[in-house]
C-alpha positions in Angstrom: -17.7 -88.0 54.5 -14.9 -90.3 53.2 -15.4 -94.0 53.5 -13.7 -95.2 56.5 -10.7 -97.6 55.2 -11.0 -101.5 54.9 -9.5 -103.1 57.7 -6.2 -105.0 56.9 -7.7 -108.4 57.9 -9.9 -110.6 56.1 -13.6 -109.6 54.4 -15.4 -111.2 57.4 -13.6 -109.0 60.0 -14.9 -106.2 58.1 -18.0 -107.1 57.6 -18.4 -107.4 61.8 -16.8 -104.3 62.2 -19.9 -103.3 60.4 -22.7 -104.9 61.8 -21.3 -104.1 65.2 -21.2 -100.5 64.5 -25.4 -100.7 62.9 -26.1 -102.1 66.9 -24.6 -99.4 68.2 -27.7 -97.4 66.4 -30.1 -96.0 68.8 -33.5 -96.6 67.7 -36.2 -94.1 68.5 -37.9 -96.2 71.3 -34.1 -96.3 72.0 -33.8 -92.6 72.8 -37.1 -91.9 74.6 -36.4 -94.6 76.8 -32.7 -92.8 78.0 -34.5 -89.6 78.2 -37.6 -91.4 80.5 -34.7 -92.4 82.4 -32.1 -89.3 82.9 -35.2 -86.4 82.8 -38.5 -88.1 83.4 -40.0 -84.8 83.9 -39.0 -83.4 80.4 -40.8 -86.7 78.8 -44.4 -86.4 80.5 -44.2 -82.6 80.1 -44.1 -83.0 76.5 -40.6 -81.3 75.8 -39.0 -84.4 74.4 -39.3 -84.3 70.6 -38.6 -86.9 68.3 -38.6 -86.8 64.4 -41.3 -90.0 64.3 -44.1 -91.2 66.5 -42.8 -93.9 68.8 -46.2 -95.9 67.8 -47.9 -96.3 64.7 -51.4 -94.0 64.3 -54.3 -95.5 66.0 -58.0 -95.7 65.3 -58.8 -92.1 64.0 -55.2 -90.7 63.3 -52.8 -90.3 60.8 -49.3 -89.4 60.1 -48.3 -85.5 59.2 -45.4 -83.1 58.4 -45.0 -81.0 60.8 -42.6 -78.1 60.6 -41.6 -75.8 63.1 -41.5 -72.3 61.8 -39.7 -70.8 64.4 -36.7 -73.4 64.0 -36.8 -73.3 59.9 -33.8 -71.4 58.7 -34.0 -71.6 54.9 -30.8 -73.6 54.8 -32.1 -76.4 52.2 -30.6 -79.5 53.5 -34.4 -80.7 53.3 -34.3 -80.3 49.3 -30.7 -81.9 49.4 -31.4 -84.9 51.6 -34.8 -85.8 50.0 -33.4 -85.0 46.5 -30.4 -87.8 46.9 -32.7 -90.5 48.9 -34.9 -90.6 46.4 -32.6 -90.8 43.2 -34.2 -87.2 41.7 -33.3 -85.9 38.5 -31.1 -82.9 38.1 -34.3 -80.3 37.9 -36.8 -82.3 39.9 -37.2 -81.6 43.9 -40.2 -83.3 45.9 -39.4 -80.7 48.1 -39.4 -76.4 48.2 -38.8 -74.1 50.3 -40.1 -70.5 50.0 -40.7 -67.1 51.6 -43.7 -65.4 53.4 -43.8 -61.7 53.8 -46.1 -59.4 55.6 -48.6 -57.5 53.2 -47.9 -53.8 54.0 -49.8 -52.9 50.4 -53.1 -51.6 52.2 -51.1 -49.6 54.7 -51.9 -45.9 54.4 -49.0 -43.8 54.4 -51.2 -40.8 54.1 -52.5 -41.3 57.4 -49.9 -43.2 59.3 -46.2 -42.4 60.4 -43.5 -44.4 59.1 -42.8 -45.0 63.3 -47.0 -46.4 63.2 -46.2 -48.9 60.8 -45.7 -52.5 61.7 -42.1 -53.6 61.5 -41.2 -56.3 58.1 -41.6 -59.4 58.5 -40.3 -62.2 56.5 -40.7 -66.4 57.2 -38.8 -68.9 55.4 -41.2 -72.0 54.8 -40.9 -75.6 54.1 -42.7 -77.8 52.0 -43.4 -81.3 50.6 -46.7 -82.9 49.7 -49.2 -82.1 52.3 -50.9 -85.7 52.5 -54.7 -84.0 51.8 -57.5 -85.2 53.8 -59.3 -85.4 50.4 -56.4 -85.5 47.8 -57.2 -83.6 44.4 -54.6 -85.7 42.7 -56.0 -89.0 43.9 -59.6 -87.8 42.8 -58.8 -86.6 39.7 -56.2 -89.4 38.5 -58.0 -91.3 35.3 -56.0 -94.6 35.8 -55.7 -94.9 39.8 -52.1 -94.0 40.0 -52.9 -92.9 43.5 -53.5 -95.0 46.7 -54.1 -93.7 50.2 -52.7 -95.7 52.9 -56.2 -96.2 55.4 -53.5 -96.5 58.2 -51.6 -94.0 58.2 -53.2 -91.7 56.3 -49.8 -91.2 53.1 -50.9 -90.4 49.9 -49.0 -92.5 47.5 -48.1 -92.2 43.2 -48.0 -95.7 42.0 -45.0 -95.0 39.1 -46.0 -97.9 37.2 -49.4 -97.2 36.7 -48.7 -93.8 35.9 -49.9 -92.7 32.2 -48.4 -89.6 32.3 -51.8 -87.1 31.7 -50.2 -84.7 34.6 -53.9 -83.8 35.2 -52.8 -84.3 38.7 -50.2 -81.6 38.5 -53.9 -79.5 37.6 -55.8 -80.8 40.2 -52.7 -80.2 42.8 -53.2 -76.8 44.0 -49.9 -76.8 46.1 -47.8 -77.9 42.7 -46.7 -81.0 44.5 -46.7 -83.4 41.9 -43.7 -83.2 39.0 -43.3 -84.7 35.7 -40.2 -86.4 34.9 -39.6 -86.1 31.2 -37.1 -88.5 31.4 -39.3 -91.5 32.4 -42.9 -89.9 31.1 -44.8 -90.2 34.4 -45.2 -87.8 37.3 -43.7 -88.7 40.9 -44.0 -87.0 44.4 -43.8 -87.1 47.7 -44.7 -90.5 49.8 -43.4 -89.3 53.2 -40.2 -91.6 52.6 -42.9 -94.4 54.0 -40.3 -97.4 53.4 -38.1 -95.4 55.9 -41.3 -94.9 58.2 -42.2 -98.5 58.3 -38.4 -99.5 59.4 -39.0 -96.8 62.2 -36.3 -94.2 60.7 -37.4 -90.7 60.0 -38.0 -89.3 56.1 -34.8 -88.1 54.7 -35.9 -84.0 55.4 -36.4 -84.8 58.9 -33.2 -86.7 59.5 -31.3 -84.0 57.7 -32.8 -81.0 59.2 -30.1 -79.3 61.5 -32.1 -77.7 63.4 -34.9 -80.8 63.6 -37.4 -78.1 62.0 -39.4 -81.1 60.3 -41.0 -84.1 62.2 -43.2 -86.3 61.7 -46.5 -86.7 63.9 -49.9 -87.9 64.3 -52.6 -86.3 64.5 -57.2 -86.4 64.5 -58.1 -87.7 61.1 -61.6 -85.7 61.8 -59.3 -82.1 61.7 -57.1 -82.8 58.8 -55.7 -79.1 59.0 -55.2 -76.6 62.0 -56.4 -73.0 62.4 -52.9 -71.9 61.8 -53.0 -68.0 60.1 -50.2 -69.6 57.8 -52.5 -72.1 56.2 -55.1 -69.8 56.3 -53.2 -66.7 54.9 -53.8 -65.0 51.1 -49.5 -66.8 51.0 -50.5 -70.2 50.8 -54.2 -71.9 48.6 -57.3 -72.6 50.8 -56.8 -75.4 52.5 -60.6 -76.1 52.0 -60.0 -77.5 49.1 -58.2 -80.7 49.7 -57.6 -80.1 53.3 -53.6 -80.7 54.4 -52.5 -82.4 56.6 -49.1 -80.1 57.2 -49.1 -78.7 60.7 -47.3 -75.3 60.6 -46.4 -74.3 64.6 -44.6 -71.1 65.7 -44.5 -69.7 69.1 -44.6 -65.9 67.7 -47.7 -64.8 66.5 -47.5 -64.5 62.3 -48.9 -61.0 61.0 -52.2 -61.3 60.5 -51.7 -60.8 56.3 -49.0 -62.6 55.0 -48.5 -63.1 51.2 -46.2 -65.2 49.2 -42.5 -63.3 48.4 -43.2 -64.8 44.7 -47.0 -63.4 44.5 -46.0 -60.5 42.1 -44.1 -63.0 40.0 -45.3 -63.7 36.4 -45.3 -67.3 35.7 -46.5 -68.3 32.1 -47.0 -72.0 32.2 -47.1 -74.8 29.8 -48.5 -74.8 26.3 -49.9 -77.8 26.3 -50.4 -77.8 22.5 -51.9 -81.7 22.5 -54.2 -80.6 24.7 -55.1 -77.4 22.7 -55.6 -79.4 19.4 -58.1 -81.9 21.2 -60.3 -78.8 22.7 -60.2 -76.4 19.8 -60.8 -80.0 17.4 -63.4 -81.9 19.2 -65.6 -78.4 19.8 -65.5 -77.0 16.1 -66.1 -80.8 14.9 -69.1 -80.7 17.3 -70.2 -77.3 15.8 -69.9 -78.9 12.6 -72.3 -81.6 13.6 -74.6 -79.3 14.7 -74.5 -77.4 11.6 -75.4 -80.2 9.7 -78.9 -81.1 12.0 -79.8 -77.2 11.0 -79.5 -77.4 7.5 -80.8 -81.2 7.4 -78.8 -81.9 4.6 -77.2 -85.3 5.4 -75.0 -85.7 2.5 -73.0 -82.2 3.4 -69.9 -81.9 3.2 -70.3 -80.5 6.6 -69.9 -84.2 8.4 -67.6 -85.2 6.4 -64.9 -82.2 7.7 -65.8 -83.3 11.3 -64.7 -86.4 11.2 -61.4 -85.3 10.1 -61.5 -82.3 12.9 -62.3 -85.1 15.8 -59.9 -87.6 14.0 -57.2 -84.8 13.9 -58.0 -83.9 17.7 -58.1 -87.5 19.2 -54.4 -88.7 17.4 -53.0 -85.2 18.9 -54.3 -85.8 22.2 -52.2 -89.0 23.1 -48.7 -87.0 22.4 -49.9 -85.1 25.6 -49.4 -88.6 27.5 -45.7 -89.5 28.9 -46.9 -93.4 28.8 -49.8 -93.3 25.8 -49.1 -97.4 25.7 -50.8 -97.7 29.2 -53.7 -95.1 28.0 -56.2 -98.1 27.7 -56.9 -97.8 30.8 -58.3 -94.5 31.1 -62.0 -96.2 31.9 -60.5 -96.5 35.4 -61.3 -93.3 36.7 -64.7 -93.1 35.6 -66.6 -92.6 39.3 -64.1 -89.6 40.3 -62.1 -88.1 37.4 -63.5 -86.0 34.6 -60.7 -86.8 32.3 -61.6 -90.4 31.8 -65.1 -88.9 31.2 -64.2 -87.1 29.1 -61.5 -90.0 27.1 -64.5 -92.1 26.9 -67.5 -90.1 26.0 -65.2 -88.5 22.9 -64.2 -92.6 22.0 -67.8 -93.5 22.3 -68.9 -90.7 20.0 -66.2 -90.8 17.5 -67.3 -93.7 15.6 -70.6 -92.3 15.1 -69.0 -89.6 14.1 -67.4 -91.0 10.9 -70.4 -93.4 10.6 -72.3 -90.1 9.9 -69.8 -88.7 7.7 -69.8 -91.7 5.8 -73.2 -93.1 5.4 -73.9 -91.2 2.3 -71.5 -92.9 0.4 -72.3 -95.8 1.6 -75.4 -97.0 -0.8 -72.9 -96.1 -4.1 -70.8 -99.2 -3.1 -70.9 -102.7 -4.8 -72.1 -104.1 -1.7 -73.4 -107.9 -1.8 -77.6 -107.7 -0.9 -77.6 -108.5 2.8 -75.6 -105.5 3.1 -76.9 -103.4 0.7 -80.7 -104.0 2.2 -79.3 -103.8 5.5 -77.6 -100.0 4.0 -81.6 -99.6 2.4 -82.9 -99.8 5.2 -80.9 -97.8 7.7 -80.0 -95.3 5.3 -83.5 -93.3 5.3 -82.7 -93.1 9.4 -79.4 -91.6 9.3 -80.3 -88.7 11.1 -81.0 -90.9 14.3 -77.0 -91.6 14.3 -76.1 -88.2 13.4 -78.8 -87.3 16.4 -76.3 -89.7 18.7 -73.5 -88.5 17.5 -74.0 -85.0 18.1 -75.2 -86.0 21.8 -72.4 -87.7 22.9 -70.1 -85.5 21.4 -72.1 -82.3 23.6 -71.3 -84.9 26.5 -67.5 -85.2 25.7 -67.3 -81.7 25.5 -69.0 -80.4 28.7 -66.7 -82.9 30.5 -63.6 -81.4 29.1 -65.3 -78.3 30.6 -65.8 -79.9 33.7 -62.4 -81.3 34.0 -61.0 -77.7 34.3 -63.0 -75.9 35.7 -62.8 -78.7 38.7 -59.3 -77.8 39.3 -60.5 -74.3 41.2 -58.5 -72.5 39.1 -59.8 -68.8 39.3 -58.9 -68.3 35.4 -60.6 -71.7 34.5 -64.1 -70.8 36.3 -67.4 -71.8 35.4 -68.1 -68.6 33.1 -65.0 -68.7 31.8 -64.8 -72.0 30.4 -68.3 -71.9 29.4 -67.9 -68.2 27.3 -64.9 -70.1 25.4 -65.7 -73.6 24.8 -69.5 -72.9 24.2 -68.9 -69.6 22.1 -66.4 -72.4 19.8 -69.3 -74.5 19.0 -71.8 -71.7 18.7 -69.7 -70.0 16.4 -68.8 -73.2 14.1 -72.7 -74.3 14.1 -73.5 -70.6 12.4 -70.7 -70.4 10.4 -72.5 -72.2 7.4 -76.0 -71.7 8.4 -76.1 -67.6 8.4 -73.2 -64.9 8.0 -74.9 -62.5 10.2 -75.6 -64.8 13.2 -72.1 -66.6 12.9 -70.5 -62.7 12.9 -72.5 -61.7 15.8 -71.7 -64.7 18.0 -67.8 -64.5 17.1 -67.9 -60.4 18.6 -69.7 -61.4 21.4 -67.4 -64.4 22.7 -64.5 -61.9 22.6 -66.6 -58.9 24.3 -67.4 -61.6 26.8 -63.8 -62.8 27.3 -62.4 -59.2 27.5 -65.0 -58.9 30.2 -63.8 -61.8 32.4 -60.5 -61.7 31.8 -60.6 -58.1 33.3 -61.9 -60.0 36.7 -59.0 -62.2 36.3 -55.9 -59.9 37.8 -52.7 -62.2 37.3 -54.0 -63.6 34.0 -55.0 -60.0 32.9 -51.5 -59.5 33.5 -50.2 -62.1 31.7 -52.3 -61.3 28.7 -50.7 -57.5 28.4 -46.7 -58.7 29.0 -45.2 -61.7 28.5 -48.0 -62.9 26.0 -49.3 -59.6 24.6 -48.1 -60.8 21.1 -50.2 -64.2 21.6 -53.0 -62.2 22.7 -52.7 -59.5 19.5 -52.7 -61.6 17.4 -55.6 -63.8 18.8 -57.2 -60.2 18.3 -56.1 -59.6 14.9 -57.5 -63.5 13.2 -60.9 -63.0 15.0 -61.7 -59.7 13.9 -60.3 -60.3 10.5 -62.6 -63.5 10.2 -66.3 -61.1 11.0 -65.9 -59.6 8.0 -65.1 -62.9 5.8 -68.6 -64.5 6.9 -70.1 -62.3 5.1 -67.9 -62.7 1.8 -67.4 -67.1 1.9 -67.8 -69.1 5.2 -64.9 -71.5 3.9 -62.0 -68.8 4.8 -64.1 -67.2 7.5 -64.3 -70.8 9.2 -60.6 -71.6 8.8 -59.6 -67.9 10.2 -61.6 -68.4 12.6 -60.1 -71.4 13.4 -57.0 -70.5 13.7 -57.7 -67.6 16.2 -59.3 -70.2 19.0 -56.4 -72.5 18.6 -54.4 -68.7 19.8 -57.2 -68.0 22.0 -57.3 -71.7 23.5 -53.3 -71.4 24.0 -53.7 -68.1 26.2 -56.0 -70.3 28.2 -53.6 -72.3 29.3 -50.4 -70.2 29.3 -52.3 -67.2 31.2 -54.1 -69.3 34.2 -53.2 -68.6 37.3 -51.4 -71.1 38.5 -51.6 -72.3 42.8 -48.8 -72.8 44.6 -47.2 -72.4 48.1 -45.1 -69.6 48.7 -41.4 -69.6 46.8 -38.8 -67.0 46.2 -38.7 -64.8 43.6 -36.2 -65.0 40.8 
């Protein structure tokens, strides 16, 4: 709409024309009191509507989306509105909207008549952040980048504490939170709450032309309805974080609905960083391992795992958007198993090259405190390599923990466990014995065939758009079984290279959560 033209008078008169037009506003207490007053039957019967509680929740409540399904047309004004309030990026949107669709794939054409079958069905859907009862991205953020409001009930990214880890985005299982490249942090959804507290309605609501979106209060102790939409194969169990989204429609919804993108394939990020630190710290921690077998503390052995976990830690901070603020990944330490995990690997690095570098140690003009002190300490080295080893076992079964607590059926327990514990198992026999190092290598990828089979949009994944990832993760492990038996040098490096393949189809091939969208 064009700006309305500056009067011809003076800046003043303008500026009352102005503020006298901002009275003429009509507040929400505004508008229920003129409909109390016209139709005071239609306000106690409930059918006035509003797009925000008149009062703020009260003991026990909280505020919610709630969108009116019936009313939704799929026109987007929601995305627009919220997408220009909040100052979004070109490519970033706090808010979607997708497409549910009944699930005729068990029907039985062989015994039912085309006239038998139920008619199509097809739901547009809104959505924002859901406000979770118990928010995975609040649990799982290592710096406390995430506040809930004990009032009314908003979950809330705080930008600048924000280190840019995007574990959120993991532990999300409706794909609410983003990451802005541009700034190096992740932002969502807060409900427009500075427009809430001024007693407007979020930007969706107050652009929704058919007031499809509102905002309402509603029993903290029953964080999400019994709606068939929530509870649908379309949208993620809401037992997992429990939204707060009401969905309401007077029709009744097909009892199985499924998401109009379900078939889609959707390979997702790399996450090389990430890749690097897994594939690093676990073969270093074989390595360690390898050396307590052979008890030969002036291997070579410690000396290459040093340089695997010092490789892996330096690559793991170019996963961050914000690594400068990374110091205070401790935060997290009671909920998230990322700063578990950042601290347990920190702890145990230093060891790490202490071991490596102990044997050497003794050769060096030292003056005689030192030296004794080196005397004395030396002959004990294998109670730091002991530690060592120990805390890096811990560092790694929290990176094992930290995705397999994202529910991710691709990122299960026995998943996880087959990969990450058949690295190590693997790297501790590669220079202990041929024949146990070659036997362990076949059965992690017998085992992995097995589970990804049980995996059905991964499995997918695997045999299209990354069949050449997956060949040739193929091709470098079975090419290293052989080499054990020839030198455990090349073996180890082939071998190597096929987890850092195998460790990028683990992330590019999960199955990634989402609520329903529309397919490309």
């Amino acid at each position: 709409m064009p700006a309305a033209p500056t009067p011809a008078g003076s800046l003043d008169a303008y500026l009352a024309e102005l503020l006298a037009d901002q009275q003429r506003l009509v507040t929400p207490a505004a508008r229920a009191a003129a409909t109390h007053e016209v139709q005071p039957s239609a306000f106690h019967s409930g059918r006035f509507r509003d797009l925000i509680p008149l009062t703020a929740p009260g003991p026990g409540e909280r505020y919610a989306f709630e969108v009116d399904l019936d009313a939704c047309s799929g026109c987007k004004a929601c995305v627009t509105a919220c997408h220009s309030l909040n100052g979004l990026d070109e490519h970033e949107s706090f808010r979607d909207v997708g497409l549910v669709v009944s699930d005729h794939s068990s029907l039985d054409i062989r015994h039912s008549s085309f006239s038998e079958a139920p008619p199509p069905f097809a739901q547009t859907v809104t959505s924002a952040c859901h406000h979770c009862a118990d928010p995975g991205c609040l649990n799982g953020c290592p710096v406390l980048a995430y506040e809930q409001d004990p009032v009314t009930g908003i979950v809330r990214h705080l930008d600048d504490q924000c280190i840019g880890c995007s574990y959120c985005i993991l532990k999300c299982p409706y794909d609410v939170p983003k990451f802005n490249e541009r700034l190096g942090i992740v932002r969502k959804c807060d409900m427009c709450h500075g427009r809430l507290s001024a007693g407007e309605a979020p930007a969706c609501a107050q652009a929704c032309p058919t007031h499809a979106i509102r905002i309402v209060t509603i029993p903290v102790a029953t964080p999400f309805t019994t709606a068939p939409l929530l509870h649908s194969p379309a949208v993620p169990s809401p037992t997992i974080t429990g939204p707060t989204t009401r969905y309401v429609s007077k029709k009744s919804l097909p009892p199985s609905l499924r998401a109009a993108d379900a078939d889609a394939l959707r390979v997702q990020p790399a996450h090389w960083p990430l890749v690097l630190l897994l594939v690093g710290t676990q073969l270093a921690l074989g390595l360690l391992l390898s050396a307590q077998i052979i008890n030969h503390p002036s291997s070579m052995i410690n000396a290459a795992a040093a340089v695997l976990f010092a490789a892996a830690l330096a690559a793991s901070v170019a996963h961050l958007g914000q690594p400068l603020r990374a110091w205070r990944v401790f935060l997290g330490l009671r909920k998230s198993w990322l700063s578990r995990e950042a601290v347990l690997l920190g702890a145990a690095f230093p060891l790490v090259a202490l071991t490596a570098a102990l044997p050497y140690l003794p050769t060096l003009p030292l003056p005689a405190p030192f030296a004794d002190f080196i005397g004395h300490w030396f002959p004990q080295s294998g109670i730091i390599g002991h530690s060592s080893a120990l805390l890096t076992t811990l560092g790694v079964v929290c990176s094992a923990a930290l995705y397999i607590d994202t529910r991710r059926h691709f990122w299960r327990v026995s998943n996880t466990a087959t990969r990450m514990a058949g690295t190590v198992a693997v790297a501790a026999l590669a220079f202990v014995s041929a024949p146990l190092a070659a036997a362990a290598l076949v059965a992690k990828l017998a085992l992995e065939h097995l589970l990804l089979r049980r995996s059905l949009i991964s499995a997918r994944l695997h045999a299209g758009p990354l069949r050449r990832v997956s060949h040739l993760r193929l091709a470098l492990a079975l090419a290293a079984v052989p080499l054990f038996f020839l030198h455990p040098l090349p073996a180890f490096l082939l071998f190597a290279a096929g987890e850092l393949t195998e460790r990028l189809l683990y992330f590019r091939a999960v199955d990634a959560p989402k609520m329903p969208g529309v397919p490309a």
